[in-house]
C-alpha positions in Angstrom: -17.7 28.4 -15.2 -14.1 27.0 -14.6 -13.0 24.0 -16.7 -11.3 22.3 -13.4 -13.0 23.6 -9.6 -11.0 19.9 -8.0 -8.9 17.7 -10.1 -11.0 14.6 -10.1 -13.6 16.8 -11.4 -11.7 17.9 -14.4 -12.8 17.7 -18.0 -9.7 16.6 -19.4 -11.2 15.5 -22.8 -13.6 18.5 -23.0 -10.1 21.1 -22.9 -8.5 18.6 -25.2 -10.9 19.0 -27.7 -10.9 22.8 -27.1 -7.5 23.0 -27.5 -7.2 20.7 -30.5 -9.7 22.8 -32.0 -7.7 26.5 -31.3 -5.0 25.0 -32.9 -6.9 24.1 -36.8 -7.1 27.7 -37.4 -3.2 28.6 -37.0 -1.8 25.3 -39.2 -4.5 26.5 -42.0 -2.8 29.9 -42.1 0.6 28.4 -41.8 -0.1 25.8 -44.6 -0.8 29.1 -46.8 1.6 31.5 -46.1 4.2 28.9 -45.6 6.0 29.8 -48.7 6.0 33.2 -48.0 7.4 32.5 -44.2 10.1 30.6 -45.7 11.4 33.1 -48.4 11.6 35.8 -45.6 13.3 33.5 -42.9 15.7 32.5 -45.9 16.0 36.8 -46.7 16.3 38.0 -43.1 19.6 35.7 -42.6 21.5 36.9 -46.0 24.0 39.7 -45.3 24.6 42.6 -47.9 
């Protein structure tokens, strides 16, 4: 079933909320690993 079939019968806050929601999972792993993400950003840009 399609989230929009005419734009005034759109769901706007239902795809908000889905899309607010597909996004919890990512900043969780990035708050973890951000240390680690950091240090090898910071090593991939040092020459030698």
């Amino acid at each position: 079933m399609p989230a929009c079939r005419a734009m005034a019968q759109c769901l706007f806050h239902l795809i908000m909320a889905a899309a607010s929601l597909a996004t919890v999972p990512v900043i969780i792993i990035f708050l973890i690993f951000q240390r680690h993400i950091v240090k090898g950003i910071a090593l991939a840009g040092l020459k030698g």
